[in-house]
PyMOL Python script that loads the backbone (N, CA, C, O; Angstrom):
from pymol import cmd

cmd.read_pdbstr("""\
ATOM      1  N   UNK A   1     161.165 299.544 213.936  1.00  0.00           N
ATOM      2  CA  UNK A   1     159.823 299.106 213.614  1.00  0.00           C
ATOM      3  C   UNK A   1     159.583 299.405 212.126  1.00  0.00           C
ATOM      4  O   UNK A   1     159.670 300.537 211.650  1.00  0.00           O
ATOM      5  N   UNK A   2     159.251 298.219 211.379  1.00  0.00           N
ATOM      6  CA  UNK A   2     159.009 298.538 210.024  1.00  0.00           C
ATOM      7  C   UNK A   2     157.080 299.768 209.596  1.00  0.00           C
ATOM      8  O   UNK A   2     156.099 300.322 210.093  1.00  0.00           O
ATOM      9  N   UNK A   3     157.603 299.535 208.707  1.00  0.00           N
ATOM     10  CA  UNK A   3     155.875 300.822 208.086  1.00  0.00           C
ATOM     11  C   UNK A   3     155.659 299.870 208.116  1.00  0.00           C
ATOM     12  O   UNK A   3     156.602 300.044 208.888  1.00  0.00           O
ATOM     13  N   UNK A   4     155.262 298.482 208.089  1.00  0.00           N
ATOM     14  CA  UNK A   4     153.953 297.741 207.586  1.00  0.00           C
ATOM     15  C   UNK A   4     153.286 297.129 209.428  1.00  0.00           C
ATOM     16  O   UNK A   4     152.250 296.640 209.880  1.00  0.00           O
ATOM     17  N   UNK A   5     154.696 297.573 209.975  1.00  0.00           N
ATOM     18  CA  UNK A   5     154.385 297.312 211.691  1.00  0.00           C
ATOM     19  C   UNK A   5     153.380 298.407 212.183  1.00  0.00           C
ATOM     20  O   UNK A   5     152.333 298.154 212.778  1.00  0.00           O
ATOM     21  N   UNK A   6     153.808 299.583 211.877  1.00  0.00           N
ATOM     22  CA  UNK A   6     153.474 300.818 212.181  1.00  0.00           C
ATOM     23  C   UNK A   6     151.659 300.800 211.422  1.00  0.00           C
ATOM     24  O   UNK A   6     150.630 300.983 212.073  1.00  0.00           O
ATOM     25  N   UNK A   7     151.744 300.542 210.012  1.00  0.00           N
ATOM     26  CA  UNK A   7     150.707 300.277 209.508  1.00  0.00           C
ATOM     27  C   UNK A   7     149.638 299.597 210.420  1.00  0.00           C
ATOM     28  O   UNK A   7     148.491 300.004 210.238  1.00  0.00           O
ATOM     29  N   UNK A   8     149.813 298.625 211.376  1.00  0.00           N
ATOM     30  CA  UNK A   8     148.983 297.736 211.693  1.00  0.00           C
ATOM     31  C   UNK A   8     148.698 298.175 212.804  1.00  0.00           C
ATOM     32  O   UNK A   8     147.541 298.392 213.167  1.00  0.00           O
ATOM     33  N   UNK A   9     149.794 298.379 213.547  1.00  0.00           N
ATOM     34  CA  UNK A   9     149.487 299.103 214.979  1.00  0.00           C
ATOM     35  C   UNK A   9     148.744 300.382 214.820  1.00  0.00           C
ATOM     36  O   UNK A   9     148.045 300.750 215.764  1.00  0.00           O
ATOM     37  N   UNK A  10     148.806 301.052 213.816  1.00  0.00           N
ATOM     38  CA  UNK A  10     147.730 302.342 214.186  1.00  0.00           C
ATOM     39  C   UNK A  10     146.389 301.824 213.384  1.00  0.00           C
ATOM     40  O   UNK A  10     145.388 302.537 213.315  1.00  0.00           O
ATOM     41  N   UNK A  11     146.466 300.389 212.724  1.00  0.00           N
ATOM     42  CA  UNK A  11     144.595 300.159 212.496  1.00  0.00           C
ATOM     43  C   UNK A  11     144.169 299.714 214.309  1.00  0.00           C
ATOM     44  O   UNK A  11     143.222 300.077 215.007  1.00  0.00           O
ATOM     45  N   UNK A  12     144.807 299.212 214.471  1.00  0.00           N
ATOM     46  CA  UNK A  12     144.651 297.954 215.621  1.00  0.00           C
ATOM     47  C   UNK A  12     144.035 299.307 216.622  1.00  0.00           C
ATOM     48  O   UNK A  12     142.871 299.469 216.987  1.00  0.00           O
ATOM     49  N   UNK A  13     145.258 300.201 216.917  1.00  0.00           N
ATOM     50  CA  UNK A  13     144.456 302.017 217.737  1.00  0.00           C
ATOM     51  C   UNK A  13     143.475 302.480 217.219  1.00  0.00           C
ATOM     52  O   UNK A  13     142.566 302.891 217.940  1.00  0.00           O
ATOM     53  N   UNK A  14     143.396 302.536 216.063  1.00  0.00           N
ATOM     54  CA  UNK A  14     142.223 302.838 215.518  1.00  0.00           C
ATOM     55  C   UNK A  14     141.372 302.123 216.373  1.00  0.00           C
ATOM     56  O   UNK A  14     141.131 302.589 217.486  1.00  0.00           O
ATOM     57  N   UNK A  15     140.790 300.860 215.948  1.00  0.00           N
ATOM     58  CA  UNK A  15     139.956 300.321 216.091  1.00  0.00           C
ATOM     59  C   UNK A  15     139.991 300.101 217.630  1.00  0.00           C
ATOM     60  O   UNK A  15     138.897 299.831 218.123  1.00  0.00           O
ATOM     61  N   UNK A  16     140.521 300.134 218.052  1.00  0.00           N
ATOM     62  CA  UNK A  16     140.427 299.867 219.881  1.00  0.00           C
ATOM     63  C   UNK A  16     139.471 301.732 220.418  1.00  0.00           C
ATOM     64  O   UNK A  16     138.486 302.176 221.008  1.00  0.00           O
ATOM     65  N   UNK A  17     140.624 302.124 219.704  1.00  0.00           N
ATOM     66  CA  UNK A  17     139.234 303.916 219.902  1.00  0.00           C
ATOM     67  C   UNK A  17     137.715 303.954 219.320  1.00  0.00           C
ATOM     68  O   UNK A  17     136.640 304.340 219.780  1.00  0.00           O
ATOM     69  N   UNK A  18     138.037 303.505 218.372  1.00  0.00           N
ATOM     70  CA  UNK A  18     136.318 303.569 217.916  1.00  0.00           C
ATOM     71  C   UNK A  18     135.851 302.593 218.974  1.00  0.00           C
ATOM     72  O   UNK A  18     135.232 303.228 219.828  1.00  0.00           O
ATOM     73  N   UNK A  19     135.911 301.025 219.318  1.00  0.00           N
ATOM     74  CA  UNK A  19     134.995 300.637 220.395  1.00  0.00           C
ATOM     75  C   UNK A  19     134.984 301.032 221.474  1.00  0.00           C
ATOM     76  O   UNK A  19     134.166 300.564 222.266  1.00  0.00           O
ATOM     77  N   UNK A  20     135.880 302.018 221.864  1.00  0.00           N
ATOM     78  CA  UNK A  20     136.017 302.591 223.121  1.00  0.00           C
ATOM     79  C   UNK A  20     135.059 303.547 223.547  1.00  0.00           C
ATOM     80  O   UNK A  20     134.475 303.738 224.613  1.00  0.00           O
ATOM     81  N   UNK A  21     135.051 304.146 222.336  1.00  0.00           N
ATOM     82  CA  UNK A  21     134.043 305.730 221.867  1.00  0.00           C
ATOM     83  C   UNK A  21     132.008 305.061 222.009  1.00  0.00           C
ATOM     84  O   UNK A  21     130.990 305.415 222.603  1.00  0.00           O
ATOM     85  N   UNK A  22     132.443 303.919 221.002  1.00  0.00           N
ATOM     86  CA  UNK A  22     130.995 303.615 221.367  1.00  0.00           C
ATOM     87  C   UNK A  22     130.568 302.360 222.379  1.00  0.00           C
ATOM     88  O   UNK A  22     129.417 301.925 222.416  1.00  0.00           O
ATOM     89  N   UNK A  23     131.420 301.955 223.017  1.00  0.00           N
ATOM     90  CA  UNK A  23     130.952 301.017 224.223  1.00  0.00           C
ATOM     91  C   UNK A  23     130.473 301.979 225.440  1.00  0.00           C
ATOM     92  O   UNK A  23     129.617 301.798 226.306  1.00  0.00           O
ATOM     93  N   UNK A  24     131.386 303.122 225.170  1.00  0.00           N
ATOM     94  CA  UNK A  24     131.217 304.499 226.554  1.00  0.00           C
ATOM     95  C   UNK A  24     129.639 304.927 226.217  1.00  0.00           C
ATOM     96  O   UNK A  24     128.733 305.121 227.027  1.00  0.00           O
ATOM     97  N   UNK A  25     129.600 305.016 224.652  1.00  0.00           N
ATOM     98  CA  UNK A  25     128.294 306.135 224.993  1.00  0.00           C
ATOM     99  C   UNK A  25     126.816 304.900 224.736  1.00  0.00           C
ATOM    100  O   UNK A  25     125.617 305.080 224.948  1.00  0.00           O
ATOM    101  N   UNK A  26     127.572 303.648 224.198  1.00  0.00           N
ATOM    102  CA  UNK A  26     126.187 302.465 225.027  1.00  0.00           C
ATOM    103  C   UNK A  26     125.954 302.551 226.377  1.00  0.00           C
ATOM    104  O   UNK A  26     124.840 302.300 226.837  1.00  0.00           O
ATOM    105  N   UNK A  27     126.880 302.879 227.061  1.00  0.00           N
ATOM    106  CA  UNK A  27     126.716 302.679 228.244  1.00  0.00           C
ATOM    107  C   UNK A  27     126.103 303.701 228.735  1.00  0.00           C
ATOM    108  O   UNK A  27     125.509 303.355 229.756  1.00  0.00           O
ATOM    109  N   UNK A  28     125.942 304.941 228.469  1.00  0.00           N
ATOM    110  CA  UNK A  28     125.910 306.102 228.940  1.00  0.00           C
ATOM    111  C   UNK A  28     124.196 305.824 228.502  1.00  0.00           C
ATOM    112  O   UNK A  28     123.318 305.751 229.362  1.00  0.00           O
ATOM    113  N   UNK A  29     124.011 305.730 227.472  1.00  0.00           N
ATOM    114  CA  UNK A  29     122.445 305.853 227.214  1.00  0.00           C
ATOM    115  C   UNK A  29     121.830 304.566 227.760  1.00  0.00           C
ATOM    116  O   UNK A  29     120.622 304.502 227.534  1.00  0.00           O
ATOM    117  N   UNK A  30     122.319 303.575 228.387  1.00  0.00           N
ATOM    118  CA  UNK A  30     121.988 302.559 229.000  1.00  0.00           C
ATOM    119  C   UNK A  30     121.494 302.718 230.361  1.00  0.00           C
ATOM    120  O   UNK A  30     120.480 302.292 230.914  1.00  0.00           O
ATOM    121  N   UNK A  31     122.740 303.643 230.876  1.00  0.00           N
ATOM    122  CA  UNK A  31     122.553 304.322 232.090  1.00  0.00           C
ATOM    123  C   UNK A  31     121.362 305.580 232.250  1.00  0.00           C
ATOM    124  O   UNK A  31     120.807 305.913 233.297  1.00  0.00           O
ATOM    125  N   UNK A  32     121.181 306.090 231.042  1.00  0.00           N
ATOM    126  CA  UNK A  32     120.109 306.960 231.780  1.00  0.00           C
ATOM    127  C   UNK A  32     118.890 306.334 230.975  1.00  0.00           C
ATOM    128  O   UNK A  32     117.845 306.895 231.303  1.00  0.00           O
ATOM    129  N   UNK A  33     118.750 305.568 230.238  1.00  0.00           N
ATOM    130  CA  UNK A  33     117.349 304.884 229.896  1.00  0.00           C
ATOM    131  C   UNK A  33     117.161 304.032 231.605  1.00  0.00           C
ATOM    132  O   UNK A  33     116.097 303.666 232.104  1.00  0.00           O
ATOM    133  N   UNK A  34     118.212 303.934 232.057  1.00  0.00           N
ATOM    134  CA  UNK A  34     117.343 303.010 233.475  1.00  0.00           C
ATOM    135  C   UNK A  34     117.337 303.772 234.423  1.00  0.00           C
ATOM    136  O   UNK A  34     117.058 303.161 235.455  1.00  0.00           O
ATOM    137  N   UNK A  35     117.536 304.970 234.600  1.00  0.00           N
ATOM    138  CA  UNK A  35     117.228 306.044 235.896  1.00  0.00           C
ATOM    139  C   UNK A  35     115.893 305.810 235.647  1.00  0.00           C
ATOM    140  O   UNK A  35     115.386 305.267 234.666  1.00  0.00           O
ATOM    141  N   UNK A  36     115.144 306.476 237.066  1.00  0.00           N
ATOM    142  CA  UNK A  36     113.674 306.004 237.282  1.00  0.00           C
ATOM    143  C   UNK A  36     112.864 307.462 237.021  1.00  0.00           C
ATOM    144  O   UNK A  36     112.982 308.450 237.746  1.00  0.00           O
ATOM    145  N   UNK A  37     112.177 307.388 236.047  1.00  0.00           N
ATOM    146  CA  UNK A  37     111.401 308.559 235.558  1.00  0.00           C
ATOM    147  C   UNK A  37     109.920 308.414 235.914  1.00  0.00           C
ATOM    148  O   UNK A  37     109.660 307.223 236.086  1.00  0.00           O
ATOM    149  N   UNK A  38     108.798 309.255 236.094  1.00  0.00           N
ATOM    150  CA  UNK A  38     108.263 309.308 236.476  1.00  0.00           C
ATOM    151  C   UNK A  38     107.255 308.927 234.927  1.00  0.00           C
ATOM    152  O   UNK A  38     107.603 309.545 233.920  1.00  0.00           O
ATOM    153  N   UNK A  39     106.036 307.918 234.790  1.00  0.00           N
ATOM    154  CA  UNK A  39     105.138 307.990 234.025  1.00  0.00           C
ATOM    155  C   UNK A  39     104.399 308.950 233.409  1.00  0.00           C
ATOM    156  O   UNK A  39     104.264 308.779 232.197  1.00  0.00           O
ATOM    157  N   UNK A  40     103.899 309.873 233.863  1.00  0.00           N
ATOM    158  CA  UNK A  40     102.901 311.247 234.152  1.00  0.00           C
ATOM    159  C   UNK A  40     103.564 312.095 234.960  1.00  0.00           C
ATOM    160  O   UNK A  40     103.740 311.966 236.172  1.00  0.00           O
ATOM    161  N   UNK A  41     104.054 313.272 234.007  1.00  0.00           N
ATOM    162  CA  UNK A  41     104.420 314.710 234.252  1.00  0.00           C
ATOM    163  C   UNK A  41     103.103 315.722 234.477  1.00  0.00           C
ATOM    164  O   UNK A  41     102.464 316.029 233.471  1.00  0.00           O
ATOM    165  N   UNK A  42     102.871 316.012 235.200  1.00  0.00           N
ATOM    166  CA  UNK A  42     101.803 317.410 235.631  1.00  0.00           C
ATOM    167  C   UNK A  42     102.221 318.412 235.872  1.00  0.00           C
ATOM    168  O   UNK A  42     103.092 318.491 236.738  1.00  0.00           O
ATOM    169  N   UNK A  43     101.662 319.808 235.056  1.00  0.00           N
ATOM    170  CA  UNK A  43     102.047 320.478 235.535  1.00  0.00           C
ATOM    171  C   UNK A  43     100.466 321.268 235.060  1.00  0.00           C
ATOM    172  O   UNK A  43      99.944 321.267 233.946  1.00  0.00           O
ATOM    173  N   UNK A  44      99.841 322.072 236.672  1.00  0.00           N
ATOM    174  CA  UNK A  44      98.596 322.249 236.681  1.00  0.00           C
ATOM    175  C   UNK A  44      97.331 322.081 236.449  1.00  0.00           C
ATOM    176  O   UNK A  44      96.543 321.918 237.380  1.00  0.00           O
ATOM    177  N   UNK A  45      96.957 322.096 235.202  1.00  0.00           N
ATOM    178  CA  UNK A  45      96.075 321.171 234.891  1.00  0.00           C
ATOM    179  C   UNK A  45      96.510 320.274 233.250  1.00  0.00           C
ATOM    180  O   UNK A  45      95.567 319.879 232.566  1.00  0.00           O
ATOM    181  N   UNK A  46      97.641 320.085 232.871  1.00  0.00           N
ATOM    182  CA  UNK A  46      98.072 319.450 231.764  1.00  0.00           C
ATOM    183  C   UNK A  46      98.480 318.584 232.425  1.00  0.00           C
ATOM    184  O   UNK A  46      99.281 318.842 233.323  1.00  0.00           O
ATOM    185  N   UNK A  47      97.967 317.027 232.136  1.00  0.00           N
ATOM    186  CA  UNK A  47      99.549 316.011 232.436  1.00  0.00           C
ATOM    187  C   UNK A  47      99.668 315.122 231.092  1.00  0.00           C
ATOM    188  O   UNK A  47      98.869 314.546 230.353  1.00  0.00           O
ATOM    189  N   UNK A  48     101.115 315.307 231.148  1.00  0.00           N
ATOM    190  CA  UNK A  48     101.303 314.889 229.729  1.00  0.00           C
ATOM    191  C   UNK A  48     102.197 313.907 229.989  1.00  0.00           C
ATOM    192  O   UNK A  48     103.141 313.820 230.774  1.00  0.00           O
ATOM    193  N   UNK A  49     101.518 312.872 228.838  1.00  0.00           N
ATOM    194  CA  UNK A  49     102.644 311.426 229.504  1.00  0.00           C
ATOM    195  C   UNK A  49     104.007 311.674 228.598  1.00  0.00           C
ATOM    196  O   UNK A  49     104.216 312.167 227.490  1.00  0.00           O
ATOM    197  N   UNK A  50     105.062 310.912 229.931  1.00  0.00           N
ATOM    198  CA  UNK A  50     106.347 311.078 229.320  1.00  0.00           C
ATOM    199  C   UNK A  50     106.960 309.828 228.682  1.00  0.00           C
ATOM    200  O   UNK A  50     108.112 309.828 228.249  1.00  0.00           O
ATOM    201  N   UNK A  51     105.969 308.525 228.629  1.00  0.00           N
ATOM    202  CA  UNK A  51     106.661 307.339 228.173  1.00  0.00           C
ATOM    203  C   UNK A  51     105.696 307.473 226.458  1.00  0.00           C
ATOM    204  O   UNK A  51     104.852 308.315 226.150  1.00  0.00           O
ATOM    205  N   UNK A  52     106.127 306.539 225.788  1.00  0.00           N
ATOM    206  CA  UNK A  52     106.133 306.620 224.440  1.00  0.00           C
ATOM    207  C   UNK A  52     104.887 305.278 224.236  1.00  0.00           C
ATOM    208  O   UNK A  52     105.035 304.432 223.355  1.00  0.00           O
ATOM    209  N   UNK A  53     104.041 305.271 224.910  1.00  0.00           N
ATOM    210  CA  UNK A  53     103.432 304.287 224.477  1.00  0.00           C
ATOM    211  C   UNK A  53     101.948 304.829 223.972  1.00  0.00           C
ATOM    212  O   UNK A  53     101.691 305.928 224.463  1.00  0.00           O
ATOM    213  N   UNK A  54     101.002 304.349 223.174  1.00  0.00           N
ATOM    214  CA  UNK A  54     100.275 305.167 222.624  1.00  0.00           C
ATOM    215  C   UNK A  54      99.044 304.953 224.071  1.00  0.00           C
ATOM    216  O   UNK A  54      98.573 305.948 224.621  1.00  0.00           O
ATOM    217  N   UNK A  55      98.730 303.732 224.446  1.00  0.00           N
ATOM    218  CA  UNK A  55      97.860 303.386 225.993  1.00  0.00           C
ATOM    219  C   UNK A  55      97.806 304.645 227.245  1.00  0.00           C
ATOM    220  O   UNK A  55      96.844 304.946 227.951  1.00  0.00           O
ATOM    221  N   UNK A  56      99.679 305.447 227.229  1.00  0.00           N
ATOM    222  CA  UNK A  56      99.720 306.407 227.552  1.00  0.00           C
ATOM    223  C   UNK A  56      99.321 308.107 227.155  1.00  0.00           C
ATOM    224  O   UNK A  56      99.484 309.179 227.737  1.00  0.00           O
ATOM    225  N   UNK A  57      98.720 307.684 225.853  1.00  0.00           N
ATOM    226  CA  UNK A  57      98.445 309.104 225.626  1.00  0.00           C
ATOM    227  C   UNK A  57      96.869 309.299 225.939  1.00  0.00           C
ATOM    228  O   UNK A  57      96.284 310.359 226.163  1.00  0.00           O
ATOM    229  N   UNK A  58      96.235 307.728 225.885  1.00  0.00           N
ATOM    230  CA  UNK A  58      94.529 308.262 226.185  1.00  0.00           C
ATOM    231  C   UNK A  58      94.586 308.999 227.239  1.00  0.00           C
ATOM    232  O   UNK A  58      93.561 309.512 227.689  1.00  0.00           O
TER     233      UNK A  58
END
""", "prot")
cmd.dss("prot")
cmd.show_as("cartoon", "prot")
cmd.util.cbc("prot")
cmd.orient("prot")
């Protein structure tokens, strides 16, 4: 196998790891942005909203 073979094959690994690295952790934050969370956290007399919308903070 020549260096300019070798050259290419470890961009080509390269680059197959990096989308590997970040297709996993799209997925991962994909996956827990859609677990089912509850709107309104209470705890005694505080409930404090847990979604990010400002409608939720009145």
């Amino acid at each position: 196998m020549s260096i300019k073979a070798r050259k290419y094959l470890m961009i080509f690994s390269l680059c197959a790891l990096v989308s590997a690295l970040y297709g996993t952790a799209a997925y991962r934050v994909e996956q827990t942005r859609m677990q089912p969370t509850f709107a309104i956290s209470c705890h005694q007399d505080q409930c404090v909203p847990r979604s990010g919308s400002f409608s939720a903070l009145r």
